[in-house]
VOTI-335998 format. One record per residue (C-alpha): residue number from 1; x, y, z. Coordinates in steps of 0.5 Angstrom, whole numbers, padded with zeros to 4 digits, always signed. Layout:
// residues N
+-----+-------+-------+-------+
!   i !  east ! north !    up !
+-----+-------+-------+-------+
! NUM !     X !     Y !     Z !
...
+-----+-------+-------+-------+
***
This chain:
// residues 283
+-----+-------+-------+-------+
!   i !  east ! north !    up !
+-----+-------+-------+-------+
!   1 ! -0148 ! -0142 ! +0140 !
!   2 ! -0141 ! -0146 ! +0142 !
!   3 ! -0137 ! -0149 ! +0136 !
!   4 ! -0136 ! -0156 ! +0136 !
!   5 ! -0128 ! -0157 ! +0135 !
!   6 ! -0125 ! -0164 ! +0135 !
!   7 ! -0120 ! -0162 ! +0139 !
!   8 ! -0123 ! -0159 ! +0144 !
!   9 ! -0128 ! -0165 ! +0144 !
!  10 ! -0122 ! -0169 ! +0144 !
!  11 ! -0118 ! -0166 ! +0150 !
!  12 ! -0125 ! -0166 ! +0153 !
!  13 ! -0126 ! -0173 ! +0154 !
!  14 ! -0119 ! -0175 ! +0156 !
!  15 ! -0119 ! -0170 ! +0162 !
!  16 ! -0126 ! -0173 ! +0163 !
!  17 ! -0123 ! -0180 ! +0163 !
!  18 ! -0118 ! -0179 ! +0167 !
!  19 ! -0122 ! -0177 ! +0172 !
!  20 ! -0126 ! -0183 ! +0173 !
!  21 ! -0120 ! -0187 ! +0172 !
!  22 ! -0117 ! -0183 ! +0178 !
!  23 ! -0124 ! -0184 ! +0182 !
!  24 ! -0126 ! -0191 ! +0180 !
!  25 ! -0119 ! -0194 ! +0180 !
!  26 ! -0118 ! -0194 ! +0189 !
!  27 ! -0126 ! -0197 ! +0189 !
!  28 ! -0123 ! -0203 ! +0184 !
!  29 ! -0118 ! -0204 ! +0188 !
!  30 ! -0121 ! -0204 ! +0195 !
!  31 ! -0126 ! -0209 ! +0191 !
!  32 ! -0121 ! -0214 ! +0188 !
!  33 ! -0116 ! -0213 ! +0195 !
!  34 ! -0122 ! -0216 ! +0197 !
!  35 ! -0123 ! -0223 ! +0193 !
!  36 ! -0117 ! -0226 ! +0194 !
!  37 ! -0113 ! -0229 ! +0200 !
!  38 ! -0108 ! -0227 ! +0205 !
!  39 ! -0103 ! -0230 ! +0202 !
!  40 ! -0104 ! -0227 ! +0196 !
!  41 ! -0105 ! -0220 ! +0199 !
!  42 ! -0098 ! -0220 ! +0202 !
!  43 ! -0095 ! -0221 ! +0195 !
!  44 ! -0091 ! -0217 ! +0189 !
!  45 ! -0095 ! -0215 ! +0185 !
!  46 ! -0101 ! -0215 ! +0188 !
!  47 ! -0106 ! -0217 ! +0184 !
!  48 ! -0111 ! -0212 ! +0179 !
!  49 ! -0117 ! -0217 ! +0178 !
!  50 ! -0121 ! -0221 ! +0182 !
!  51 ! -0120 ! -0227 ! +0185 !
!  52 ! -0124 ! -0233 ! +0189 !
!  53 ! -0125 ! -0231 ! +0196 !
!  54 ! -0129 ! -0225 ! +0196 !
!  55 ! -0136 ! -0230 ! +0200 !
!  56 ! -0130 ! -0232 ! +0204 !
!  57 ! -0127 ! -0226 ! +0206 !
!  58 ! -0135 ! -0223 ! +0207 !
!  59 ! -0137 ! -0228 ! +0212 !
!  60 ! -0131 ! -0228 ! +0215 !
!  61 ! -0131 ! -0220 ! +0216 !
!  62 ! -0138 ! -0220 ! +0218 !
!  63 ! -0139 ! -0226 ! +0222 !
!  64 ! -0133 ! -0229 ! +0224 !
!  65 ! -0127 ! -0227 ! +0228 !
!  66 ! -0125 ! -0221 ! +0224 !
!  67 ! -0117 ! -0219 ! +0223 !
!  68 ! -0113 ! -0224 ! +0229 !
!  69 ! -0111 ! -0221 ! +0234 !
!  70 ! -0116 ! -0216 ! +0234 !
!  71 ! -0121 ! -0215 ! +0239 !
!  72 ! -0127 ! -0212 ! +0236 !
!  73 ! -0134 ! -0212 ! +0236 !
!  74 ! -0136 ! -0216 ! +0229 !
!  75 ! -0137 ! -0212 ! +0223 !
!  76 ! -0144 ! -0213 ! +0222 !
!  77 ! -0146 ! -0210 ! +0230 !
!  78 ! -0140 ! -0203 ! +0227 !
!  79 ! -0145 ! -0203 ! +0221 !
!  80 ! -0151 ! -0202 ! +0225 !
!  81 ! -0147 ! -0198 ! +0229 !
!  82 ! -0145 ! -0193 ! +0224 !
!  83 ! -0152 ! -0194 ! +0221 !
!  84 ! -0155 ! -0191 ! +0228 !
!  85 ! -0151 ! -0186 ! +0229 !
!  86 ! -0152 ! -0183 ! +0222 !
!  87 ! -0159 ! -0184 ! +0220 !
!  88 ! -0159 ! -0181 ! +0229 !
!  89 ! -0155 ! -0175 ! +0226 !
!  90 ! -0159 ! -0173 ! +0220 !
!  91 ! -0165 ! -0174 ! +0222 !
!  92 ! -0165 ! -0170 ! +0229 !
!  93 ! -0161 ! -0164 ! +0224 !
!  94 ! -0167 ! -0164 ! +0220 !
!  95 ! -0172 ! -0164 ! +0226 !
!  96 ! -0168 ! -0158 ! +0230 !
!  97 ! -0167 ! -0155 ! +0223 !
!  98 ! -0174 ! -0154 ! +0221 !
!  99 ! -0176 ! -0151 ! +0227 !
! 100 ! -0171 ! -0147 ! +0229 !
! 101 ! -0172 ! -0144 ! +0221 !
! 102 ! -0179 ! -0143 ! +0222 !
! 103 ! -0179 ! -0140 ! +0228 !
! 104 ! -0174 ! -0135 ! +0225 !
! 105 ! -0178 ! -0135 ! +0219 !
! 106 ! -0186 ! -0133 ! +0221 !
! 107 ! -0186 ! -0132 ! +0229 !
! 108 ! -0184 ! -0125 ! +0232 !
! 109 ! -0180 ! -0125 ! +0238 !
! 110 ! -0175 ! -0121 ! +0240 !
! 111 ! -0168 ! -0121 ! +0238 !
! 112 ! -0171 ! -0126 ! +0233 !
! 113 ! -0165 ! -0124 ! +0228 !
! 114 ! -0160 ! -0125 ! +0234 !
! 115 ! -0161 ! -0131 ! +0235 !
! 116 ! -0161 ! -0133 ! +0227 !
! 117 ! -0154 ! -0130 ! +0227 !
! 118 ! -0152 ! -0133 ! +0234 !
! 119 ! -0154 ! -0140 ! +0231 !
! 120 ! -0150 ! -0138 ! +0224 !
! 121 ! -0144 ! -0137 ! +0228 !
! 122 ! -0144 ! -0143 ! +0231 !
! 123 ! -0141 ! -0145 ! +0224 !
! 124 ! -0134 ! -0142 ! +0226 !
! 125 ! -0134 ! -0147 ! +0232 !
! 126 ! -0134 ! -0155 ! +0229 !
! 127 ! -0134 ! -0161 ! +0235 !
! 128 ! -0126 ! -0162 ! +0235 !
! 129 ! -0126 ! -0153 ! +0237 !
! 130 ! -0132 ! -0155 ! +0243 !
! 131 ! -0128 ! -0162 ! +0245 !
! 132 ! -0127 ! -0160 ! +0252 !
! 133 ! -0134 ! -0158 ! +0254 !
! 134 ! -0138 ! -0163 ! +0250 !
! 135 ! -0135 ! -0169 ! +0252 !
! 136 ! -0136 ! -0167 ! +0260 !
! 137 ! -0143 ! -0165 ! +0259 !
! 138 ! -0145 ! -0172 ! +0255 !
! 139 ! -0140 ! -0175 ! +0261 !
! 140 ! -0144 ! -0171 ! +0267 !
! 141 ! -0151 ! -0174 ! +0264 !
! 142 ! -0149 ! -0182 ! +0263 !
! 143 ! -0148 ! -0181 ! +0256 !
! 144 ! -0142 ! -0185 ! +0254 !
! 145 ! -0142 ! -0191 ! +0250 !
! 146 ! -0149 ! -0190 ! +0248 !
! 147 ! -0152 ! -0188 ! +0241 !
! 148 ! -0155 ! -0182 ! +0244 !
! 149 ! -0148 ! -0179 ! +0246 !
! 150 ! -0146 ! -0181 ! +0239 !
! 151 ! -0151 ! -0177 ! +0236 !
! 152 ! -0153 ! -0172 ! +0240 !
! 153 ! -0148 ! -0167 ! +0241 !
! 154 ! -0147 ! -0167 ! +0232 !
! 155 ! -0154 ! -0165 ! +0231 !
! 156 ! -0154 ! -0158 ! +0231 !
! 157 ! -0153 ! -0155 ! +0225 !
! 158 ! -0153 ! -0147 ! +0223 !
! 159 ! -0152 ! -0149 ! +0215 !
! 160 ! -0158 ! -0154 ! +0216 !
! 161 ! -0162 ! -0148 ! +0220 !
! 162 ! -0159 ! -0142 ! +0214 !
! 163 ! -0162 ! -0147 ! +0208 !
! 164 ! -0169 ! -0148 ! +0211 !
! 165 ! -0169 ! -0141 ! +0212 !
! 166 ! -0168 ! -0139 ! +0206 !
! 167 ! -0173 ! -0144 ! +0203 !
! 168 ! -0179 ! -0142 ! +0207 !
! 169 ! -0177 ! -0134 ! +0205 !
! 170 ! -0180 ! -0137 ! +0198 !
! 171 ! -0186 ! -0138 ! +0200 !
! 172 ! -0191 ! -0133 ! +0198 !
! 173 ! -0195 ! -0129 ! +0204 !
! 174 ! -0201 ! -0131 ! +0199 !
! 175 ! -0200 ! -0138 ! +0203 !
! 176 ! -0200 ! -0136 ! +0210 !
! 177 ! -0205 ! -0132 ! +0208 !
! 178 ! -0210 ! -0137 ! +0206 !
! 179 ! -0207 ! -0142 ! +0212 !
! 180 ! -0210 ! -0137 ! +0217 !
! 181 ! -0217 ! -0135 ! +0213 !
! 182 ! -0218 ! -0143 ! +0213 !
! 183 ! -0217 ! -0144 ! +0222 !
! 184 ! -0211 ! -0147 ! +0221 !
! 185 ! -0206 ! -0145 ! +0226 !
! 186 ! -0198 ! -0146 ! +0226 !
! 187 ! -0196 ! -0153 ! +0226 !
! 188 ! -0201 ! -0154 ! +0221 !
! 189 ! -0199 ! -0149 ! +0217 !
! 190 ! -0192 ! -0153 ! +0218 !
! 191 ! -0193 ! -0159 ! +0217 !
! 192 ! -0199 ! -0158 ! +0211 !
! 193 ! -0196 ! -0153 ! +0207 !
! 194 ! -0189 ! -0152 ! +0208 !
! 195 ! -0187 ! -0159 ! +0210 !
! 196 ! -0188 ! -0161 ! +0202 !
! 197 ! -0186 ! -0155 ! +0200 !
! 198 ! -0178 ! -0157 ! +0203 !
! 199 ! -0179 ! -0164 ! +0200 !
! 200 ! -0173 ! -0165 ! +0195 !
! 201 ! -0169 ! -0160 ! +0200 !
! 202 ! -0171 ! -0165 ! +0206 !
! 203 ! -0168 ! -0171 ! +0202 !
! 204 ! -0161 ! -0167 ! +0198 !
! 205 ! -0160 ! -0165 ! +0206 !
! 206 ! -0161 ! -0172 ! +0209 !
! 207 ! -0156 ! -0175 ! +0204 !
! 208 ! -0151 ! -0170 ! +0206 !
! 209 ! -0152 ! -0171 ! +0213 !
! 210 ! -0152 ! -0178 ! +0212 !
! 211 ! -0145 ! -0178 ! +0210 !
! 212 ! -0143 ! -0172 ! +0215 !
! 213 ! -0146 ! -0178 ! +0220 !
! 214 ! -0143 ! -0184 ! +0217 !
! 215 ! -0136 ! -0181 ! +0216 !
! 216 ! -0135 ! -0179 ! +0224 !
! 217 ! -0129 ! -0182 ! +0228 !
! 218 ! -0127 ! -0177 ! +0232 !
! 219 ! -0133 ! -0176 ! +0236 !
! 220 ! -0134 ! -0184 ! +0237 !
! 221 ! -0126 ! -0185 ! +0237 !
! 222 ! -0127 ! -0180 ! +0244 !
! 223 ! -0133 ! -0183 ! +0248 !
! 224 ! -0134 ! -0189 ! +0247 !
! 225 ! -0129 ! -0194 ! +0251 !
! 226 ! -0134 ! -0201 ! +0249 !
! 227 ! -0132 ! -0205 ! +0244 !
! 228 ! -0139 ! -0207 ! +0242 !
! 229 ! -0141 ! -0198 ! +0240 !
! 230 ! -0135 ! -0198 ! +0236 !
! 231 ! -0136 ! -0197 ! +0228 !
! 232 ! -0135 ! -0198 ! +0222 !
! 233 ! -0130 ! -0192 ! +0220 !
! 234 ! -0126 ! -0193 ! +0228 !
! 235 ! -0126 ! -0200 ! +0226 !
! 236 ! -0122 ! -0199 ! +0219 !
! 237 ! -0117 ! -0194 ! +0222 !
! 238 ! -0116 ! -0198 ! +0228 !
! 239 ! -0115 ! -0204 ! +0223 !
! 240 ! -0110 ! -0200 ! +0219 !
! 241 ! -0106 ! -0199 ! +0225 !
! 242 ! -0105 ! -0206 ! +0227 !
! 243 ! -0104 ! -0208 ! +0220 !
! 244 ! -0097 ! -0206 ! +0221 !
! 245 ! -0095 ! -0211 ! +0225 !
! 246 ! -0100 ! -0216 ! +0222 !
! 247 ! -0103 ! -0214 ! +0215 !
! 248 ! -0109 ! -0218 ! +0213 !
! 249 ! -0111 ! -0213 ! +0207 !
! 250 ! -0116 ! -0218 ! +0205 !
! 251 ! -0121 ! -0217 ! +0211 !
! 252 ! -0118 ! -0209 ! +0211 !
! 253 ! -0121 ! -0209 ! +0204 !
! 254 ! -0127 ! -0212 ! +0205 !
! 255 ! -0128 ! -0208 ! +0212 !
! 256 ! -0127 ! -0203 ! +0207 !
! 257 ! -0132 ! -0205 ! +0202 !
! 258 ! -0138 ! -0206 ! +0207 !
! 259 ! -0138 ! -0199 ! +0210 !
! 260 ! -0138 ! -0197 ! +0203 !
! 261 ! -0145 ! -0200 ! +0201 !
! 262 ! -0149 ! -0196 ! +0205 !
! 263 ! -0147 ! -0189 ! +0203 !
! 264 ! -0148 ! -0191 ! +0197 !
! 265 ! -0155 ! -0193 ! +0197 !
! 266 ! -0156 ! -0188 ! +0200 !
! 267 ! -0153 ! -0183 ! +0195 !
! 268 ! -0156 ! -0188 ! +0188 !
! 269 ! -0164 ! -0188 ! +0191 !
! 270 ! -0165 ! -0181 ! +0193 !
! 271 ! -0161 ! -0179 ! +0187 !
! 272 ! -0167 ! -0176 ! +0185 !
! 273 ! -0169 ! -0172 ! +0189 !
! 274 ! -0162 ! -0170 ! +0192 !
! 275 ! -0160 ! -0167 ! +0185 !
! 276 ! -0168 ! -0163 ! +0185 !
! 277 ! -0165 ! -0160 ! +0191 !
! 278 ! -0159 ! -0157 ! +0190 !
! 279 ! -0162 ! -0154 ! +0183 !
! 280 ! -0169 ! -0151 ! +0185 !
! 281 ! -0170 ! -0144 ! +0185 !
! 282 ! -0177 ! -0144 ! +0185 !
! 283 ! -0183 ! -0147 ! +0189 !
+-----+-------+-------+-------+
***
């Protein structure tokens, strides 16, 4: 039993109330950059509550010109691009992840454990080490500029493929016993069995994924040359960049807020499900 001292809870709290200051405090900024005007942005001190502008800057950020000067596609179509990219990504992940892992798992083939290694190495060698030769494959196959280019070279994934693996290994032979004496054949022991089974480790991998998706700008910073596939996190970098010659902080903040929304409606609905995922051991 662990004894309750008034110090200890003290220094507990301070220290977990620091860190949500330290969390919460960019978050209030960006929103209360984003209710105020150009002009009062680019004063001293800037502004630590929120103002009046906030519906202005929103329809301005997503359906009007944007930051002057700047020659980019509209908010709304670089969120839905982003959108794309992601939910591409994460399911086109899970997909090839329970296949391969299933494979791997319940059919015998040769070099059936190679071939998981092989797929586990793979970790070691990230997008930007392979840059070279991805990039000319999806050039050779007519892939720029196009959600598939955007998406398909980052949906391989070993850690996915190692934690389905893992999840199928806990199934008990009883249920593929029965599966086989009850006429059904591979996939529907799939799709019956070990899909519902994989639930809460599917939905705790799809937040993950949507965020890894959401958050790429490397990738789509290098194929994409139209301004209409751009997103929304190239969008806020190429902002920043010209910020230095005209800063609009107002419309940066609000690009800033808007891209923030979707990860964390994704984060907050499948919350459940995300935390049951990560924790259990058993099935």
């Amino acid at each position: 039993m662990v004894e309750d001292r008034p110090l200890t809870s003290i220094l507990t709290h301070f220290v977990l109330i620091l860190g949500v200051i330290a969390i919460a405090l960019p978050i209030w900024i960006t929103f209360v950059a984003a209710t105020h005007d150009e002009l009062r942005m680019n004063q001293v001190p800037l502004p630590l509550w929120p103002g009046t502008h906030l519906l202005d800057n929103l329809t301005q950020t997503l359906f009007g010109a944007g930051l002057s000067g700047s020659q980019g596609a509209p908010v709304w179509l670089m969120l839905l691009n982003s959108l794309a990219m992601a939910m591409m990504i994460s399911f086109g992940k899970i997909a090839i992840s329970l296949l391969s892992a299933f494979a791997i798992v319940y059919f015998r083939f040769p070099f059936r454990m190679t071939c998981f290694w092989m797929i586990f190495i793979t970790l070691m060698l990230p997008v930007e080490v392979r840059i070279l030769p991805t990039f000319e494959v999806v050039a050779n196959l007519g892939m720029l500029n196009s959600y598939w280019g955007l998406s398909i070279p980052l949906i391989a994934s070993a850690t996915a493929t190692f934690m389905f693996r893992q999840v199928f290994l806990t199934v008990p032979d009883e249920m593929l016993e029965s599966a086989r004496i009850d006429g059904a054949g591979p996939m529907r022991f799939f799709f019956d069995i070990l899909l519902p089974l994989s639930r809460t480790n599917i939905a705790a991998l799809f937040v993950i994924l949507f965020i890894f998706g959401w958050t790429q700008s490397f990738w789509p910073l290098l194929i994409t040359t139209d301004t209409s596939m751009t997103t929304i996190v190239m969008s806020i970098k190429q902002m920043l960049e010209a910020a230095e010659q005209s800063p609009q902080w107002n419309i940066i903040m609000t690009t800033a807020l808007l891209a923030r929304i979707p990860p964390i409606f994704v984060v907050i609905s499948m919350q459940k499900l995300f935390v049951q995922g990560l924790t259990e051991t058993d099935k």
